[in-house]
Steps between C-alpha positions, in 0.01 A plus 500: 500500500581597882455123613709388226761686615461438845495150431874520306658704764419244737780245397739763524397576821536155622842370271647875629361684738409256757834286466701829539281601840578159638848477474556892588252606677572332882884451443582876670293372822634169526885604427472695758337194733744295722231212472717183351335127452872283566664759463364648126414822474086556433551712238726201289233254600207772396684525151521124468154455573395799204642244288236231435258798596668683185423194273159511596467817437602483128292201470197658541635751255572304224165325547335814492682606207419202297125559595520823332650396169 
């Protein structure tokens, strides 16, 4: 019973948790960075690259999901 739960939670934790620490967790340090690549901000370019990232992230979710039905 304790794996099988275990084993649910853990498409949550990738389709929510681990999206939500991307995107939030470094954009307080690297707002308050002056370092630019041509003149964009890190943190814009950080959240543009937690997009594909983000995808990927649900991927694996939804495959793991179907794997449990």
């Amino acid at each position: 019973m304790r794996g099988r739960i275990k084993r649910r939670s853990m498409p949550l934790i990738i389709g929510l948790l681990l999206p939500f620490l991307l995107v939030l967790g470094p954009v307080p340090f690297l707002y308050g960075a002056s370092w630019r690549l041509e003149g964009i901000p890190m943190a814009v370019i950080w959240l543009f690259v937690c997009i594909p990232l983000i995808a990927f992230c649900l991927l694996i979710a939804s495959r793991l999901t179907d794997e449990d039905a």
